[in-house]
C-alpha positions in Angstrom: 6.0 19.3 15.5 2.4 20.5 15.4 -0.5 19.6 17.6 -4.0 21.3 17.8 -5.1 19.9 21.1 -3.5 19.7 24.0 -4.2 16.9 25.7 -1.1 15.9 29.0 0.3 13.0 30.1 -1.6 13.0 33.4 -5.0 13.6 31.5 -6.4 10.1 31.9 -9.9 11.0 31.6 -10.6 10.5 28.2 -10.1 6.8 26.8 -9.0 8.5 23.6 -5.3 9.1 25.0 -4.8 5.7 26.1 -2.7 5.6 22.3 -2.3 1.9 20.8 2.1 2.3 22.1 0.5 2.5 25.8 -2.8 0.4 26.5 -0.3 -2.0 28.4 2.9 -2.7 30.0 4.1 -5.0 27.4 3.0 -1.9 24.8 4.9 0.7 27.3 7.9 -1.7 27.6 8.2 -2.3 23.3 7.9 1.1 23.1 10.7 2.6 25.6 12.9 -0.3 24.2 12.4 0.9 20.7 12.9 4.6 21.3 16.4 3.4 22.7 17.2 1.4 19.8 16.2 4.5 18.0 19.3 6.6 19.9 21.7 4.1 19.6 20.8 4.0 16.1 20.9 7.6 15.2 24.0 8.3 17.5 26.0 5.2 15.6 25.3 6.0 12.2 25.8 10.0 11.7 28.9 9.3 14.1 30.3 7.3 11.0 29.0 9.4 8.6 30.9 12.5 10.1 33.9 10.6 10.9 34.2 8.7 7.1 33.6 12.8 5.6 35.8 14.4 8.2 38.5 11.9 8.1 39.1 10.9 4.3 39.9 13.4 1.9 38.0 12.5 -0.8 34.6 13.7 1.0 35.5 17.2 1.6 33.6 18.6 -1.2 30.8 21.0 -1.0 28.9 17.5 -1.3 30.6 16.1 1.3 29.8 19.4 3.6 26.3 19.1 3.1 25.9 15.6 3.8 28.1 16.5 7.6 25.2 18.6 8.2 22.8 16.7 7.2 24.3 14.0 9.9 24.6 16.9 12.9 20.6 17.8 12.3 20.3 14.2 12.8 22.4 13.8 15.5 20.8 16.5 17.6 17.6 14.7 17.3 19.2 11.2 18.9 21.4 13.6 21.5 18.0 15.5 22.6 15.0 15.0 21.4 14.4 11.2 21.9 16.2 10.9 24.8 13.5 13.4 26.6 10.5 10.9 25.4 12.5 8.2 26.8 13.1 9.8 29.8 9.1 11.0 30.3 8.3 7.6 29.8 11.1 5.4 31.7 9.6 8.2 35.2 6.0 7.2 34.1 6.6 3.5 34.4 8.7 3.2 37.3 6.5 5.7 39.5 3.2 5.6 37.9 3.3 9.0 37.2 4.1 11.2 34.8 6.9 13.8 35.5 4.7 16.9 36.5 6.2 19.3 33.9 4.0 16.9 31.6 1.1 18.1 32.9 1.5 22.3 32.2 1.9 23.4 28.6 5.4 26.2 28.5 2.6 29.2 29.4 1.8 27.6 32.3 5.6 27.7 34.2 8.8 29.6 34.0 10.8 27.0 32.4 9.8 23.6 30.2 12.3 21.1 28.6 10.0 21.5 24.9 11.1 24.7 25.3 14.1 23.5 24.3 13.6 20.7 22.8 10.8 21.2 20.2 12.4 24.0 18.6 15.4 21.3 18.3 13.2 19.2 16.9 11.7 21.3 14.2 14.4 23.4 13.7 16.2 20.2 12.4 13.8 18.9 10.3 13.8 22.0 8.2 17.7 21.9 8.5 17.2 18.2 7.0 15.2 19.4 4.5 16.9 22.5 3.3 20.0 20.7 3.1 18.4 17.8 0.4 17.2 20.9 -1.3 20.7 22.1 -1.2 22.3 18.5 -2.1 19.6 18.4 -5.2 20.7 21.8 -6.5 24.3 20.9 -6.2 23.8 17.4 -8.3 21.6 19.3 -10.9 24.2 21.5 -11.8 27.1 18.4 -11.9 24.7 16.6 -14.4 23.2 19.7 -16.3 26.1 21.9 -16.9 29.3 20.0 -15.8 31.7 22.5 -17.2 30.2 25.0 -14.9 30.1 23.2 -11.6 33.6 23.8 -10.4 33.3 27.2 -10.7 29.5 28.0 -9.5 29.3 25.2 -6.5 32.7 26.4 -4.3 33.8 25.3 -0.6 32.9 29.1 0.3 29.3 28.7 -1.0 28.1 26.0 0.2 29.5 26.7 3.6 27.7 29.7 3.8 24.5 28.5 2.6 24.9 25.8 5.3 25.0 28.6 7.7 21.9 30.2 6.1 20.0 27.2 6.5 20.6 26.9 10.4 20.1 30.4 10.7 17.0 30.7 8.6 15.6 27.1 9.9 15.9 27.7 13.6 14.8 31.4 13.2 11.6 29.7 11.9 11.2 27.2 14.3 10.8 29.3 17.4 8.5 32.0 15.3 5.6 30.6 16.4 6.1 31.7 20.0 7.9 34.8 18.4 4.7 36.3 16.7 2.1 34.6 18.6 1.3 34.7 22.5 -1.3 31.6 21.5 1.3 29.3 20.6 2.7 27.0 23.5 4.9 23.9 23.6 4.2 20.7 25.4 4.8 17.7 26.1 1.5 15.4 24.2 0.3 12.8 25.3 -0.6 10.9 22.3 3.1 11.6 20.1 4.6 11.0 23.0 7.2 14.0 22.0 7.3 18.0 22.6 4.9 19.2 20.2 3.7 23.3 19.5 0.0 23.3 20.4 -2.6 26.0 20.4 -1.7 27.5 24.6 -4.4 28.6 26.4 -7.1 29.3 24.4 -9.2 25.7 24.1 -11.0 26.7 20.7 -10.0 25.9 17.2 -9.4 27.4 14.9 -7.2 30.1 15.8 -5.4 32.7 13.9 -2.3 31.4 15.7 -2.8 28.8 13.5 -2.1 30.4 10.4 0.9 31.0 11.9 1.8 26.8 12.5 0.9 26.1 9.0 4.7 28.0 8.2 6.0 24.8 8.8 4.0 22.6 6.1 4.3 25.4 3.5 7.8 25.4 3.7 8.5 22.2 4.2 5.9 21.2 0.8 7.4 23.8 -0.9 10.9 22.9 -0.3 10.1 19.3 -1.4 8.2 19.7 -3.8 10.8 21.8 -5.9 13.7 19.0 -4.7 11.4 16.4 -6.1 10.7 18.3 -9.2 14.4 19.1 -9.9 15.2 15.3 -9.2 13.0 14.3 -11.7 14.6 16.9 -14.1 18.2 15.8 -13.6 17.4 12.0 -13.5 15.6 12.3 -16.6 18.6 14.0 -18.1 20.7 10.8 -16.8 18.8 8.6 -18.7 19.0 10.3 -21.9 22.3 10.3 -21.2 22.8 6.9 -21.1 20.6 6.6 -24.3 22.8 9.1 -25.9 26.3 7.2 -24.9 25.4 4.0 -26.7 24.2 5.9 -29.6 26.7 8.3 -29.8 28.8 8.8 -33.3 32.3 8.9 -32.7 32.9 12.2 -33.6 30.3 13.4 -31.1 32.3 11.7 -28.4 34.0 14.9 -26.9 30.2 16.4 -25.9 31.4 17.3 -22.5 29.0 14.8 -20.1 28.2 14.3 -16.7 31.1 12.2 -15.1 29.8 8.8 -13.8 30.4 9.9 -9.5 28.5 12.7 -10.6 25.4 10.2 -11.6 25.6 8.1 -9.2 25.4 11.0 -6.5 22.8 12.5 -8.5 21.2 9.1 -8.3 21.9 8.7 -4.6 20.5 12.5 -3.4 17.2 10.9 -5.4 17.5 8.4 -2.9 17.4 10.5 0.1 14.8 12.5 -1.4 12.5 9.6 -1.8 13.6 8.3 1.6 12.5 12.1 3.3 9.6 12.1 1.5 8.2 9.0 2.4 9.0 9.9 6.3 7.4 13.5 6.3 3.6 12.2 4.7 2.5 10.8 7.6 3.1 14.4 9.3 1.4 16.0 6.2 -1.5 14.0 6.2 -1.7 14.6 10.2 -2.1 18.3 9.7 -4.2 18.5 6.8 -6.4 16.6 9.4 -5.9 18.6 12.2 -6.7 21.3 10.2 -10.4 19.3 9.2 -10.8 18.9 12.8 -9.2 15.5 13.2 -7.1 14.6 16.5 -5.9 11.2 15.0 -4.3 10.2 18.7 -2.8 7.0 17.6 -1.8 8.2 14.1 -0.6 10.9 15.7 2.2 8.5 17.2 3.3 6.8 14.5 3.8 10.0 12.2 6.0 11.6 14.6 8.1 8.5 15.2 8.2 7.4 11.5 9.5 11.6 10.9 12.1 11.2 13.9 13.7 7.5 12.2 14.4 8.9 9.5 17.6 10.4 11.4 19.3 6.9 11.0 18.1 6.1 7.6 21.1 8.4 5.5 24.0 6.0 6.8 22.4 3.4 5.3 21.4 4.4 2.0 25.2 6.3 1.8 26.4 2.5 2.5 24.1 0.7 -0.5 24.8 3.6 -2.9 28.0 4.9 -2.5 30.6 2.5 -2.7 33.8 4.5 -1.2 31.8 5.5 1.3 31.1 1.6 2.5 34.3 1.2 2.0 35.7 3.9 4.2 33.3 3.0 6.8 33.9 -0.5 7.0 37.5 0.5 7.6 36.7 2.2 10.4 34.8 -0.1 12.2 37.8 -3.0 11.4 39.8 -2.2 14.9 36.2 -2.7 16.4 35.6 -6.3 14.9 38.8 -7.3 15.6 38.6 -6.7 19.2 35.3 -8.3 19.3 37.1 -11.6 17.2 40.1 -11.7 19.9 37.7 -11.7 23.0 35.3 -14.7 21.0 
């Protein structure tokens, strides 16, 4: 989401931006066929995640609404952020030339597609993060007060912190070019995605910057408090579970964490870890921006590891939570079978 420098696809000057995805044709070639892969990827799996939640019964709980917008911030990304990069580099390939949009920053012309499309991008990897913040909370209080979870997480809540979180993450997505005439968006050369970079002022730092860094303090903070409460509540599953076999009989009525309750609990950790893991790279990119770092090639592979992390929550819904493989699978049966008859 963040660039300092702005270096454009029709730059060719510097050796530096010749990135290790696009030395070569072969390179060029693995890497258009991957970023399709990626789409496919993303569009099949929160498909199936929002039809197995919308269609069966069982998954609309406040649980269940969080995890269908989890899959629409992911969605967005497969519907129209990759398949802009795919685009910019399919035109660069075919003409040898990079589509000339590419080569202005959004100060430099009326309109520009990461006008669009970057505050799509970011704005749904704070949704994404929000709403695993809101999915942690939600688990906590199944597994730390049970007897109050029916009547503090409701339908009516969670959808309007769902709303919230849009609202609030989108809000600060575009701020940057709200409070900040520095601030520009553009297509870079070495992510290979819309990026906000520092417009036309060349020198660094900036106090625009202070205004990027928004994005890493709330995403850390956000993530660092989900990680702490995960920690809290999975701690308090085990001794749980140390408490069950040890249990006296006539302690047996302690009212306790229902099992679906653990295993979600267990599962939002999961996710959690999952998120995590995809977002360093992206931290450790801007804490070395901010040293003075431009980290071309890195710079690649931390944005791409951030954006597949839009098709990883189908699969770990799949290994963890059994009635949702189930469901799934049923789904896809007319699918299989029609691929059987034609075989």
């Amino acid at each position: 989401m963040i660039e300092t420098s702005t270096p454009t696809m029709l730059d060719k000057t510097e050796p530096a931006h010749c990135t290790v995805c696009c030395c070569t044709l072969a390179n060029k070639i693995l890497m258009v066929l991957f970023m399709v892969l990626l789409i496919f990827a993303i569009l099949f799996g929160n498909l199936v995640t929002l039809a197995v939640i919308l269609g069966t019964k069982h998954f609309h709980t406040p649980q269940g609404y969080l995890k269908a917008s989890l899959a629409v911030a992911d969605l967005a990304v497969g519907i129209f952020v990759v398949p802009l990069s795919v685009y910019a580099e399919v035109y660069l390939m075919v003409t040898d030339s990079a589509p000339e949009w590419t080569s202005y920053n959004s100060q430099s012309v009326s309109f520009h597609p990461c006008n669009v499309i970057g505050p799509i991008f970011a704005g749904c990897t704070l949704v994404s993060i929000t709403t695993i913040f809101l999915l942690t909370i939600e688990r906590s209080i199944a597994v730390l007060k049970p007897l109050h979870k029916d009547s503090v997480i409701t339908r009516k809540r969670t959808t309007i912190l769902i709303v919230l979180s849009w609202v609030g993450s989108f809000f600060l997505a575009v701020s940057p070019m709200i409070f900040s005439s520095e601030i520009a968006l553009e297509y870079n050369s070495c992510s290979r995605m819309c990026n906000y970079a520092l417009g036309n002022i060349g020198e660094f730092p900036s106090p625009a910057w202070n205004i990027l860094l928004l994005f890493p303090a709330f995403d850390f903070t956000l993530l660092g408090g989900t990680v702490v409460i995960n920690i809290i509540s999975l701690s308090s599953i085990r001794q749980h579970s140390k408490r069950r076999k040890h249990l006296a009989e006539t302690e047996s009525t302690v009212t306790k964490p229902t099992f679906s309750d653990i295993k979600a609990a267990k599962t939002i950790g999961t996710l959690t870890v999952a998120f995590t893991a995809s977002f360093t790279p992206i931290a450790v990119f801007v804490v070395g921006n901010v040293l003075g770092n431009k980290w071309c090639n890195f710079s690649f592979f931390a944005f791409w590891i951030l954006a597949t992390n839009s098709c990883w929550n189908v699969i770990i819904y799949s290994v963890r939570d059994q009635k949702f493989r189930l469901r799934a699978h049923k789904l896809l049966m007319p699918f299989q079978r029609q691929d059987t008859t034609k075989t």
